[in-house]
TORKOL-4160 file (C-alpha; in steps of 0.2 Angstrom, whole numbers, padded with zeros to 4 digits, m for minus):
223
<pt num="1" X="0092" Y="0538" Z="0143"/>
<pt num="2" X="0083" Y="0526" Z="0135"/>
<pt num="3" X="0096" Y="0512" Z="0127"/>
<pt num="4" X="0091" Y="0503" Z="0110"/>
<pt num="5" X="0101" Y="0491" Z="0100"/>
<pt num="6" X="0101" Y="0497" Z="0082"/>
<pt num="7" X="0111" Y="0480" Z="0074"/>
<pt num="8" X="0106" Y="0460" Z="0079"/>
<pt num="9" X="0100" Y="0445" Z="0070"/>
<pt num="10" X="0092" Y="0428" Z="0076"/>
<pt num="11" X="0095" Y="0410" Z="0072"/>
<pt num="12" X="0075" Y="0412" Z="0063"/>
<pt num="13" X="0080" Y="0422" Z="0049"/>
<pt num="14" X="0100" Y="0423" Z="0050"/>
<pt num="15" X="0109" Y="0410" Z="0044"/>
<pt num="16" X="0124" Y="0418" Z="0054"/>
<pt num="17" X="0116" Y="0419" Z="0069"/>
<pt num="18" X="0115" Y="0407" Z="0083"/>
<pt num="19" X="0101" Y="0413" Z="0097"/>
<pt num="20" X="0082" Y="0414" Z="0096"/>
<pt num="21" X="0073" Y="0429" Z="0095"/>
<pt num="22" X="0066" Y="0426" Z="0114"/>
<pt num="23" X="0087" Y="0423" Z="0120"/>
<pt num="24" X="0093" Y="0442" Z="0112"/>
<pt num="25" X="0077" Y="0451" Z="0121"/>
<pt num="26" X="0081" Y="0443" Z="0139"/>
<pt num="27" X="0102" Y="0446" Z="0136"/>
<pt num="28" X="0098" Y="0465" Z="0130"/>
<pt num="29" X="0085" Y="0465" Z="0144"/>
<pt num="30" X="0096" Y="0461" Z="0158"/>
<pt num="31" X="0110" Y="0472" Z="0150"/>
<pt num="32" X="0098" Y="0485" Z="0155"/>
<pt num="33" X="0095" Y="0492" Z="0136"/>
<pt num="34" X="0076" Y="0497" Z="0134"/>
<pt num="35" X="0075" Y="0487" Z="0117"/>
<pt num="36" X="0082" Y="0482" Z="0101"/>
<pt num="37" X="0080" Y="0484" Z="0082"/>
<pt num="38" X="0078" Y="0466" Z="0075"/>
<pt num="39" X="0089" Y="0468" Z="0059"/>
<pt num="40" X="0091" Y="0450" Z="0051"/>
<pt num="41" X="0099" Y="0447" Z="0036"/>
<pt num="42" X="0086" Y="0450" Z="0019"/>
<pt num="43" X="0085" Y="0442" Z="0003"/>
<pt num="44" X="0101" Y="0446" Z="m0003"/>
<pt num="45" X="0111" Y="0442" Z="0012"/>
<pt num="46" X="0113" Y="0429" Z="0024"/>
<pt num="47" X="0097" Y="0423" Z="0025"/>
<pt num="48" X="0090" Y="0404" Z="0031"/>
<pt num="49" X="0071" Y="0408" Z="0025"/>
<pt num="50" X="0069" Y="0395" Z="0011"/>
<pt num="51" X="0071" Y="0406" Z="m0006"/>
<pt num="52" X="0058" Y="0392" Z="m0015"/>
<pt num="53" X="0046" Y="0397" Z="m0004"/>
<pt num="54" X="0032" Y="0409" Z="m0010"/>
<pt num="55" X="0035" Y="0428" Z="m0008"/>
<pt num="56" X="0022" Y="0428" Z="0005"/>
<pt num="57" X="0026" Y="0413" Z="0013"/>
<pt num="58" X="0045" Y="0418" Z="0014"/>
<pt num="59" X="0039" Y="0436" Z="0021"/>
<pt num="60" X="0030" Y="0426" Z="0033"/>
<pt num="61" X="0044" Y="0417" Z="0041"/>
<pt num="62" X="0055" Y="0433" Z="0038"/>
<pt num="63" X="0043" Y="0444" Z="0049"/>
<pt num="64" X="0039" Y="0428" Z="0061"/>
<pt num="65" X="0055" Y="0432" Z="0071"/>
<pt num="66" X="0052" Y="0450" Z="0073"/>
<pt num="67" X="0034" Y="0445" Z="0081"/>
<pt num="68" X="0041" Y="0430" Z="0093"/>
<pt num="69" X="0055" Y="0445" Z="0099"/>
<pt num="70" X="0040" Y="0456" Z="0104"/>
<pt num="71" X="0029" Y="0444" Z="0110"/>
<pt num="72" X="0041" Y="0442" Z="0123"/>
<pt num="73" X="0045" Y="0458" Z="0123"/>
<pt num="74" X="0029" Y="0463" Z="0127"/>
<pt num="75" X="0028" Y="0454" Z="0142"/>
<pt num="76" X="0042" Y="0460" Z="0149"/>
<pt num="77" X="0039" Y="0478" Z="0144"/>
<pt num="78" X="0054" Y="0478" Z="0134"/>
<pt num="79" X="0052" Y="0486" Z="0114"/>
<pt num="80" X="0055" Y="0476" Z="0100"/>
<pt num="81" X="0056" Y="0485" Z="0082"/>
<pt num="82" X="0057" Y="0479" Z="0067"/>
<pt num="83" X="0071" Y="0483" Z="0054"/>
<pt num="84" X="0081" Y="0473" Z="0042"/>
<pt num="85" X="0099" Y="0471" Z="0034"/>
<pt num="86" X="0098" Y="0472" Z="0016"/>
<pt num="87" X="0113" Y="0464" Z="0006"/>
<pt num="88" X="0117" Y="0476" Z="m0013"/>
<pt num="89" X="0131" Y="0467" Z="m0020"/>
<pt num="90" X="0149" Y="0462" Z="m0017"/>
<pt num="91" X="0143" Y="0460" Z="0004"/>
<pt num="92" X="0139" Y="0477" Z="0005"/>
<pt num="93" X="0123" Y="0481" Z="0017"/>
<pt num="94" X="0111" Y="0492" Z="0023"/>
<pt num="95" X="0101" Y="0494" Z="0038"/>
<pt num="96" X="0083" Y="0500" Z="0036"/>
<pt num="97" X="0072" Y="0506" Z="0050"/>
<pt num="98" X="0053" Y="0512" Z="0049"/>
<pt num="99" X="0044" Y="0499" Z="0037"/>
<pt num="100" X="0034" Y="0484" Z="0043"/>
<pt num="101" X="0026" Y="0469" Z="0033"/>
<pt num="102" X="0017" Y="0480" Z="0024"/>
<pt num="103" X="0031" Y="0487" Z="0014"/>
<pt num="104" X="0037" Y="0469" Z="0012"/>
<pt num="105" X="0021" Y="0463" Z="0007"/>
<pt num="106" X="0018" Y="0475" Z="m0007"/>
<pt num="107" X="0035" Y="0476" Z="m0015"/>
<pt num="108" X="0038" Y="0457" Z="m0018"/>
<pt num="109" X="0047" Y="0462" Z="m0032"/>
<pt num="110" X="0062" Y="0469" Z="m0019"/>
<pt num="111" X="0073" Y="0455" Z="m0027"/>
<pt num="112" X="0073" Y="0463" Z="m0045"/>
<pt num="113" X="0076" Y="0481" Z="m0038"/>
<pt num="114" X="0092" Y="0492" Z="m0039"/>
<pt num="115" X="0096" Y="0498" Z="m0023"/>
<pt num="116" X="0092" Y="0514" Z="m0031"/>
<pt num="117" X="0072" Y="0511" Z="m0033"/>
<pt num="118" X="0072" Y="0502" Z="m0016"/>
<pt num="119" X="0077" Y="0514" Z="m0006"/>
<pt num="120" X="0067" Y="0528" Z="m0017"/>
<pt num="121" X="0052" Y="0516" Z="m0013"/>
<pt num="122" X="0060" Y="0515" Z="0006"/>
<pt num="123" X="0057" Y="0533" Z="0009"/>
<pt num="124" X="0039" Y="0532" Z="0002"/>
<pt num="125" X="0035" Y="0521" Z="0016"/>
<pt num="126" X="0043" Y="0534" Z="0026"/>
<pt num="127" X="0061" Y="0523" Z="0030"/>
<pt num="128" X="0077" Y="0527" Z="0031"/>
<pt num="129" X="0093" Y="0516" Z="0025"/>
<pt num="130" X="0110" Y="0518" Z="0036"/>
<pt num="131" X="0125" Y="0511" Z="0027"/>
<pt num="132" X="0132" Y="0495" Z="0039"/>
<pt num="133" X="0147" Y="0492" Z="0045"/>
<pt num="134" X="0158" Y="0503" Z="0033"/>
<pt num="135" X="0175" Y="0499" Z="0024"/>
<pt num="136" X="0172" Y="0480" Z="0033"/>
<pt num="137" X="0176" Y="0473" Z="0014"/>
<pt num="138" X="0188" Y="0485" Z="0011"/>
<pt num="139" X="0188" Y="0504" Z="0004"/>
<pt num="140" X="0175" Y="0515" Z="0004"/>
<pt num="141" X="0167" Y="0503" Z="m0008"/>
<pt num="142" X="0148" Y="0508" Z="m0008"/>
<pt num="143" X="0144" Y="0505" Z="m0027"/>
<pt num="144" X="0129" Y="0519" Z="m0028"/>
<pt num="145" X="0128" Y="0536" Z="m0024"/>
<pt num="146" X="0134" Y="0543" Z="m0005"/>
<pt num="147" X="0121" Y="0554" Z="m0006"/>
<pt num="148" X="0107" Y="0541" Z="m0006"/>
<pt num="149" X="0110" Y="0534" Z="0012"/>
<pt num="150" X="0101" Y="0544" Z="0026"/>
<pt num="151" X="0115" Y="0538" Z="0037"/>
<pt num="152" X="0131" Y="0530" Z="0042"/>
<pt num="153" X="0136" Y="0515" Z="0056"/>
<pt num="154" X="0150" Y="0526" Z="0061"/>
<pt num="155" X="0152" Y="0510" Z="0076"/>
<pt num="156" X="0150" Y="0493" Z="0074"/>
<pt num="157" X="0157" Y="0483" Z="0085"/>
<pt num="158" X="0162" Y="0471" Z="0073"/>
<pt num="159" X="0174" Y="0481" Z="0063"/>
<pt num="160" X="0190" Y="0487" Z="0070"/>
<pt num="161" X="0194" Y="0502" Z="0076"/>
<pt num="162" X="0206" Y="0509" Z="0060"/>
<pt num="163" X="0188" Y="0506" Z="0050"/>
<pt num="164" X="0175" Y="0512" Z="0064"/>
<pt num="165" X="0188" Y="0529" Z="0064"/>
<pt num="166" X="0186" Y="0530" Z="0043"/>
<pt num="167" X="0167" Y="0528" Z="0046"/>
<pt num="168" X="0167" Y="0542" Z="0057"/>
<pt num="169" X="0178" Y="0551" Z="0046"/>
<pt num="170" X="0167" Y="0550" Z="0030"/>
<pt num="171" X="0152" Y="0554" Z="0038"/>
<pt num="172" X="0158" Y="0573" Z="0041"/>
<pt num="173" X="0158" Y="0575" Z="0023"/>
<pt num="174" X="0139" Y="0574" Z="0023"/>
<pt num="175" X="0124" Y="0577" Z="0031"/>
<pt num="176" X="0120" Y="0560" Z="0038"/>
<pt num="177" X="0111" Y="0551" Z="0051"/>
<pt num="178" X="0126" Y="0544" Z="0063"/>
<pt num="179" X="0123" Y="0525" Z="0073"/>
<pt num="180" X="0130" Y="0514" Z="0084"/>
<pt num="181" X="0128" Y="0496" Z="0080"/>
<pt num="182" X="0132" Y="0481" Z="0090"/>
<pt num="183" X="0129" Y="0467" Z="0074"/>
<pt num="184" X="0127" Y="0455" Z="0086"/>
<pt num="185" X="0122" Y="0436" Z="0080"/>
<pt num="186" X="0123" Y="0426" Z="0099"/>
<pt num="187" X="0114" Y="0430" Z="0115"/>
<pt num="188" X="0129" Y="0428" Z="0126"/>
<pt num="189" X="0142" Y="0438" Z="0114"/>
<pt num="190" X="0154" Y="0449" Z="0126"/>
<pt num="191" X="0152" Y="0460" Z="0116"/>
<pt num="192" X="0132" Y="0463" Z="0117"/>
<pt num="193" X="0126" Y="0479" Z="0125"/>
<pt num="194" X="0144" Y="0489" Z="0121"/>
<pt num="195" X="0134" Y="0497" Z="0105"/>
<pt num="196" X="0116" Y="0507" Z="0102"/>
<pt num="197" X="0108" Y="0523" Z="0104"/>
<pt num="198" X="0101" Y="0532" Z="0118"/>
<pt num="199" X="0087" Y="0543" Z="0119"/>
<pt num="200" X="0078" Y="0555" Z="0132"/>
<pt num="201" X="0063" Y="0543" Z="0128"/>
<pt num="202" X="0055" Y="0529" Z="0124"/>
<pt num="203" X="0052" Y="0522" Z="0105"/>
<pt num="204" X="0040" Y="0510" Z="0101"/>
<pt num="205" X="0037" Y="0509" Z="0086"/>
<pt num="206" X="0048" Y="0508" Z="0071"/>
<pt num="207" X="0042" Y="0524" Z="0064"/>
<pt num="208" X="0045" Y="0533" Z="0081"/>
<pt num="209" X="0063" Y="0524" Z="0078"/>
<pt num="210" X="0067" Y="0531" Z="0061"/>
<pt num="211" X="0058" Y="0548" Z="0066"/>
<pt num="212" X="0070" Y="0551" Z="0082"/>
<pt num="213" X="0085" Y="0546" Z="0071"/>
<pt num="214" X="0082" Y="0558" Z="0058"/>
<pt num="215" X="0077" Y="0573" Z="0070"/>
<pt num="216" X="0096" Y="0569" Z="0079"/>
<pt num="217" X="0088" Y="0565" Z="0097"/>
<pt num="218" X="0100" Y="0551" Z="0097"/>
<pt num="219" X="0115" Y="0550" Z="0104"/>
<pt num="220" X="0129" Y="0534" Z="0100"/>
<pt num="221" X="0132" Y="0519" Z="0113"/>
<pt num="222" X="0149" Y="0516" Z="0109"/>
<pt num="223" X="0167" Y="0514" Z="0121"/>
């Protein structure tokens, strides 16, 4: 099985977070994990990108750290995909996988959207949106529809066990996309390489990610 983390951010893009792109490829490398999502925090959320900046310019150092992590990546024969972590409201977040720069690039107005047209638009592009790290903030407190996430982070090993176990729970009340994410922000965290997916293959593309989600091909890293 082929291991992938689906949840991490660098110090590029993530105000949070406290390693380079190149130091989470190496850790998740020797971890023995095939590759990572790169999932920094968006416009919404956490972000250290300059928000005076132009859209373009801003996309530019937004997407920069995805291409330094597969830079290395691809020396090392390790994949790197692209996904981001996109803040709603009240700290609330989604995980998106299967868009690139292009979809950044041709919806600068993302910051104006209600999470209802951005993830409609999302799904154009062929994405899909998981709901992060569920009940972190408190109850079930997603303020849209249930019914327009693709999928739920029924492990995060950030949260503690009593809300990974109601994440679990509400996910059997729909037909969702089940992950495993290990949210992690620093190379040398304990915790890194404890969450993911598996598969039987390879995925290396961010499309190819998305796709295997949504056919169920997965299964969840998680203790």
């Amino acid at each position: 099985m082929y291991r992938y983390e689906t949840h991490c951010h660098c110090n590029v893009a993530s105000k949070c977070a406290h390693s380079s792109p190149e130091d989470l490829v190496l850790s998740y490398r020797d971890a023995g994990f095939a590759g990572l999502v790169l999932t920094d925090h968006f416009i919404h959320g956490y972000t250290c990108v300059d928000a005076n900046l132009p859209w373009e310019k801003r996309m530019d150092v937004y997407y920069g750290a995805y291409l330094r992590a597969k830079a290395l990546g691809d020396t090392l024969d390790f994949d790197v995909l692209f996904g981001i972590e996109h803040a709603y409201g009240g700290g609330q977040e989604i995980l998106c996988y299967g868009i690139g720069r292009e979809f950044l690039m041709e919806n600068p107005d993302i910051p104006q959207l209600s999470i209802d047209e951005f993830v409609r638009r999302l799904r154009q592009y062929g994405g899909i949106a998981i709901q992060a790290h569920p009940y972190r903030y408190g109850g079930w407190e997603v303020p849209i529809r249930p019914e327009i996430l693709d999928g739920i982070e029924v492990y995060n090993a950030g949260n503690s066990p009593d809300r990974n176990a109601m994440a679990l729970e509400k996910a059997g009340e729909g037909d969702f996309i089940l992950t495993s994410g290990g949210d992690i922000h620093f190379a040398f965290d304990s915790r890194l390489g404890s969450a993911g997916v598996a598969f039987p293959f390879r995925v290396q593309t961010g499309q190819a990610f998305a796709d295997a989600l949504k056919q169920n091909r997965h299964r969840l890293i998680m203790p």
